[in-house]
C-alpha positions as CSV (number, residue, x, y, z in Angstrom):
1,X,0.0,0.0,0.0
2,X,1.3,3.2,-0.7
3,X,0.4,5.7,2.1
4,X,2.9,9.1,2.9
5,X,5.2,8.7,6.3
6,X,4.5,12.6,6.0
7,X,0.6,11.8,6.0
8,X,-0.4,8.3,7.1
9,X,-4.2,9.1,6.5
10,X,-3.2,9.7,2.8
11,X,-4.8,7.1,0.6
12,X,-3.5,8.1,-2.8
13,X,-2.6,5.0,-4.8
14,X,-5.2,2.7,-3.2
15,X,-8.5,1.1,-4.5
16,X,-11.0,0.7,-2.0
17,X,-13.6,-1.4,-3.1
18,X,-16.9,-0.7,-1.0
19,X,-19.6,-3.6,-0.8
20,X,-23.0,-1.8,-0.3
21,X,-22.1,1.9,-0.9
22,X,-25.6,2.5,-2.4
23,X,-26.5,2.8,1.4
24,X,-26.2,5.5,3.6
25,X,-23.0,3.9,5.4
26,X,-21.4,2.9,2.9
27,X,-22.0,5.6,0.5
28,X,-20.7,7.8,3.0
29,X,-17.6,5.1,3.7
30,X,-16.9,5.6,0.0
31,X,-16.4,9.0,-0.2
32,X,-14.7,9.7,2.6
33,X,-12.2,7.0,1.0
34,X,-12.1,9.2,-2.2
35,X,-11.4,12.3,-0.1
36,X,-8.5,10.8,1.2
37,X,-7.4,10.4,-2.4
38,X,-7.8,6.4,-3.0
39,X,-9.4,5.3,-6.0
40,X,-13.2,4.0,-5.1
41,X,-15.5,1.1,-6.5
42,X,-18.6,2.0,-5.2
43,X,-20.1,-1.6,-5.7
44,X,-23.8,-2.6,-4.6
45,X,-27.2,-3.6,-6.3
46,X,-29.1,-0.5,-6.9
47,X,-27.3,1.5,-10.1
48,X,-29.0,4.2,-9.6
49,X,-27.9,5.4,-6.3
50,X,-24.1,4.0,-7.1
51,X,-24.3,6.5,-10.0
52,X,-25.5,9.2,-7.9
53,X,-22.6,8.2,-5.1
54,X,-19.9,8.1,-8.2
55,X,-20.8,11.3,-9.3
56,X,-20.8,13.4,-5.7
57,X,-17.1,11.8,-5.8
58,X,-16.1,12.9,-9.2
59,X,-17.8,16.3,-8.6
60,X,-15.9,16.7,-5.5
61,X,-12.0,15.6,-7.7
62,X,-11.8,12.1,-6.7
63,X,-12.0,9.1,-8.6
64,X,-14.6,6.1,-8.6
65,X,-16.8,4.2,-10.8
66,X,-20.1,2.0,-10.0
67,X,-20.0,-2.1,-10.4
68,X,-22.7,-4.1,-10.0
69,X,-22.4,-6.8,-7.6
70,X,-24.7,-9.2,-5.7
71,X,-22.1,-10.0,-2.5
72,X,-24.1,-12.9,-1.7
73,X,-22.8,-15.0,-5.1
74,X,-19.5,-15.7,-5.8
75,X,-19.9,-15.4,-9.2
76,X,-20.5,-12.1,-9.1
77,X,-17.9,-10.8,-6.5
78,X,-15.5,-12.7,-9.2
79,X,-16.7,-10.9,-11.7
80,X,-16.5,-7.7,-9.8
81,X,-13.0,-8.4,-8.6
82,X,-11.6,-8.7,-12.6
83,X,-14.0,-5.3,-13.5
84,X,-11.9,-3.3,-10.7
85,X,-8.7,-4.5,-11.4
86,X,-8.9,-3.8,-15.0
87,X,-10.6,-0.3,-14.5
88,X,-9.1,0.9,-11.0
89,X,-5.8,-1.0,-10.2
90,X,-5.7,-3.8,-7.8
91,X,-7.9,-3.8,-5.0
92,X,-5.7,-3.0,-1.5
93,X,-8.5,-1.9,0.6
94,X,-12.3,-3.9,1.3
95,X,-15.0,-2.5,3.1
96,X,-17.5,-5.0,3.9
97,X,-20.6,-2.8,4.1
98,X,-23.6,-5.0,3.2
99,X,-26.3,-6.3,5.3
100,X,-29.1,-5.4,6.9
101,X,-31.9,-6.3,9.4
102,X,-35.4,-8.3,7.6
103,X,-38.5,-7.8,9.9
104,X,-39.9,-11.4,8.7
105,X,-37.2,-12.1,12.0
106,X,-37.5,-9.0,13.9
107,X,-39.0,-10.3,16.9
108,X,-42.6,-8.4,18.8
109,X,-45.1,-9.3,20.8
110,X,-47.0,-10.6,17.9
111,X,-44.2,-12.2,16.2
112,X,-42.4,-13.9,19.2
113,X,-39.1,-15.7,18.8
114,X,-40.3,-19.0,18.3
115,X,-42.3,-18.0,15.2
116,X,-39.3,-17.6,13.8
117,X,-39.0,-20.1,10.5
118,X,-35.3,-21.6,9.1
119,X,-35.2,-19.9,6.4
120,X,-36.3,-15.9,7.1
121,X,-33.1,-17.0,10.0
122,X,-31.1,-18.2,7.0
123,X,-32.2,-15.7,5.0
124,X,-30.7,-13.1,7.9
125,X,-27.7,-15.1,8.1
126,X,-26.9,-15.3,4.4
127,X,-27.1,-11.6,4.2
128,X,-25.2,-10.3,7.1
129,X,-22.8,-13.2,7.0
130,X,-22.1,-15.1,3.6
131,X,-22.7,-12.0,1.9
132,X,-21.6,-9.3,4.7
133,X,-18.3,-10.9,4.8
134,X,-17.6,-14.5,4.1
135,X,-17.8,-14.2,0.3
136,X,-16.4,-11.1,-0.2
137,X,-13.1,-11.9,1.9
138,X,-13.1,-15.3,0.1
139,X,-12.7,-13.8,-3.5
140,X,-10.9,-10.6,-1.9
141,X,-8.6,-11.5,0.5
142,X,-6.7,-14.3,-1.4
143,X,-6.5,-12.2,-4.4
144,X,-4.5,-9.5,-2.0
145,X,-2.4,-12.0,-0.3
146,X,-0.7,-13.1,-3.5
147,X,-0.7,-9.1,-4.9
148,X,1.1,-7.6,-2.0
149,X,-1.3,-7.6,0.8
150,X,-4.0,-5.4,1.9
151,X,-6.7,-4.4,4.1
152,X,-10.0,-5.9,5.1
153,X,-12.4,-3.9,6.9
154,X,-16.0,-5.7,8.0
155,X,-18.9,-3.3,9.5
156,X,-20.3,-4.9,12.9
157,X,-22.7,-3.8,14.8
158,X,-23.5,-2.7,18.3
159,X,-25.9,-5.6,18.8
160,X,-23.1,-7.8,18.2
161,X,-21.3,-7.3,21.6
162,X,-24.5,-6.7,23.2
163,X,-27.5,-8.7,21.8
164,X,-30.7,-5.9,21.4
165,X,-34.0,-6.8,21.7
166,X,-36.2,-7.7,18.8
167,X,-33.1,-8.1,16.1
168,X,-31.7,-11.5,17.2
169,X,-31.0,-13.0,13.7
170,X,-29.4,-9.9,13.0
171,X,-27.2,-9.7,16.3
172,X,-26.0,-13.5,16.0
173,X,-25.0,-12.9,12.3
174,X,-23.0,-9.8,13.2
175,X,-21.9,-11.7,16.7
176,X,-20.8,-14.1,14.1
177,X,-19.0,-11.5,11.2
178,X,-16.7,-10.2,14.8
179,X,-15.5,-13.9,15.2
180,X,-14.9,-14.4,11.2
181,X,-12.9,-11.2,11.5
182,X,-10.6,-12.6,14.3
183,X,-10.3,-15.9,12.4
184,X,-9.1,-14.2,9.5
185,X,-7.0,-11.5,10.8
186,X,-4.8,-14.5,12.5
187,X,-4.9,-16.9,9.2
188,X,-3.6,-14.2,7.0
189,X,-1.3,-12.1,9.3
190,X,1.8,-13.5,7.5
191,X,0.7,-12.6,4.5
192,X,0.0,-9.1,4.3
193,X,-3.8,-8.6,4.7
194,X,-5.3,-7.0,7.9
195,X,-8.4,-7.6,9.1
196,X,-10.5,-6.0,11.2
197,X,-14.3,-4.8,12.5
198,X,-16.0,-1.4,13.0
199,X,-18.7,-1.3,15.3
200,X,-20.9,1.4,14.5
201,X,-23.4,2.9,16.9
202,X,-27.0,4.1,16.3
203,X,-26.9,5.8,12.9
204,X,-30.0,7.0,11.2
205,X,-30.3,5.0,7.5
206,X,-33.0,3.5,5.4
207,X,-32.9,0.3,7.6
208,X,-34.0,2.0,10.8
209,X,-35.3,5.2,10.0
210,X,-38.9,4.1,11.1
211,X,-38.0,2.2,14.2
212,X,-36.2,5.5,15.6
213,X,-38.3,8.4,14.2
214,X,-42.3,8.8,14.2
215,X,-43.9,9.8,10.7
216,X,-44.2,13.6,12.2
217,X,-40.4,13.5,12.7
218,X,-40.4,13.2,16.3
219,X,-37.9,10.3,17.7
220,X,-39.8,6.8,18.8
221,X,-39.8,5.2,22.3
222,X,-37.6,2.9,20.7
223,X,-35.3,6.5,20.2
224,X,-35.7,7.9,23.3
225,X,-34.4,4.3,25.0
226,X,-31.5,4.0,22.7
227,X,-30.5,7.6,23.1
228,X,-30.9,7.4,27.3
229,X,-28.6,4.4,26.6
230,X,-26.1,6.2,24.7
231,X,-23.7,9.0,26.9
232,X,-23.3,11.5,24.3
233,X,-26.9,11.6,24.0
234,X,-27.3,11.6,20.3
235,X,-27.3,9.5,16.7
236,X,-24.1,9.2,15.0
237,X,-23.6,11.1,11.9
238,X,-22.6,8.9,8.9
239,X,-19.4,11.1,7.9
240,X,-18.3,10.1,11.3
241,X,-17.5,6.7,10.8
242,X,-15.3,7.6,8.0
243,X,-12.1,8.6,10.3
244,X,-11.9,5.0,11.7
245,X,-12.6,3.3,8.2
246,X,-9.5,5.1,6.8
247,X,-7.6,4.6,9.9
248,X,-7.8,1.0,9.9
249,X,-7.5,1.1,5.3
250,X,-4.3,2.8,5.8
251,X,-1.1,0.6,6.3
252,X,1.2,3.6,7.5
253,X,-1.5,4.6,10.5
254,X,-2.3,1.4,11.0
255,X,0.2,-1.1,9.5
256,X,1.1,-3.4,13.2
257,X,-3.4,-3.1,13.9
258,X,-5.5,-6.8,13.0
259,X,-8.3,-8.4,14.4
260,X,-9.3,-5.6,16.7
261,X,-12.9,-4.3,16.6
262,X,-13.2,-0.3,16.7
263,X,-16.8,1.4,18.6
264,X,-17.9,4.3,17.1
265,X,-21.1,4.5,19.3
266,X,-21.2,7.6,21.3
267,X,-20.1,5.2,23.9
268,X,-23.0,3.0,24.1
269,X,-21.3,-0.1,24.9
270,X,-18.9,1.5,27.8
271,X,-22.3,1.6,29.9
272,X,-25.3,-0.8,31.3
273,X,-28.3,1.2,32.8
């Protein structure tokens, strides 16, 4: 990787390839990649927000291009993979930004846990896992390892650590992507790809926009329990998960840091009542 001594946050001469950009999160992951001058593939499902995210990057002088990819077939991250090389350089930098929670397992008082079938679970698990980060490091991370090492970075989750109620599918698969992330950053040590988690906080996106905020605006029960719960009393803004993404993407900030798992949260998990 080629990031200045003089600036070790300084990503030109990288290409970050970021898996489900056309979010909120991840669009924001991408260009805060691009400010710090790496080349971004803004890669996800939905075309016409990953046009939309490739041109506020080129608008603002950095460099990226949308490619289609479904991270839940390998096919298609393969295919992805060759498209970046050709058109950006080799990948040195992965975000793993994909996933999601599906109500058909969000658990209520009318939908308890045991109503739960095997596959809306598998259907969570093959999301948030297989496609969050098992396939994507699969076809990734070897690919690095034999082109002069890189890093991995996987998006966690709060309810990882700390299991929340009604998202259980969700907070075992992301309790599951933190211990993937450990595996992985010990098997490829030696070999030049790091590997590690951010654990973002409460952060307002598409996802959970409803469960948080009332149709008038106001915030939820739901909210006001999650914000009572968090010390700096407030949601995270997206741009402020950026600092720790390119922290962890750059070798010369971070080159000796693997398998560790970075909170941005607003210090949610440092407290209990």
């Amino acid at each position: 990787m080629k990031t200045s001594p003089e600036n070790p946050f300084n990503l030109t001469g990288e290409t970050a390839v970021v898996i489900g950009a056309t979010g909120v999160l991840g669009g924001s992951l991408a260009e805060g990649l691009a400010a710090a001058g790496a080349a971004v593939a803004v890669a996800g499902r939905n075309r016409e927000r990953g046009e939309e995210r490739v041109a506020s990057i080129v608008k603002a002088g950095g460099r990226a291009r949308f490619v289609t990819v479904d991270a839940s077939d390998r096919v298609s991250l393969e295919k992805a993979l060759a498209e970046i090389t050709a058109e950006l350089g080799r990948p040195t930098i992965l975000v793993n930004a994909a996933g999601g929670n599906d109500p058909s397992v969000t658990v209520t008082p009318e939908h308890p846990f045991e109503s739960i079938t095997e596959e809306a679970w598998t259907k969570s698990f093959d999301t948030n896992l297989v496609g969050g980060a098992l396939l994507p490091c699969q076809v990734f991370g070897p690919h690095m390892a034999a082109n002069g090492g890189g890093s991995i970075i996987n998006i966690a989750s709060v309810s990882a650590h700390l299991p929340l109620s009604r998202v259980v599918a969700y907070s075992a698969a992301k309790a599951a992507v933190l211990n993937l992330t450990r595996f992985l950053a010990r098997e490829w040590a030696t070999k030049g790809v790091r590997v590690n988690s951010v654990t973002p906080g409460f952060f307002p996106a598409e996802q959970n926009r409803k469960l948080l905020f009332n149709e008038d605006g106001s915030p939820t029960a739901r909210a006001a329990s999650i914000l009572g719960h968090t010390p700096m009393a407030r949601f995270g803004k997206a741009e402020e998960l950026n600092g720790a993404v390119i922290f962890l993407a750059s070798r010369a900030a971070s080159g000796f840091v693997t398998g560790i798992d970075l909170k941005v949260d607003g210090g949610f998990l440092c407290q209990t009542i």
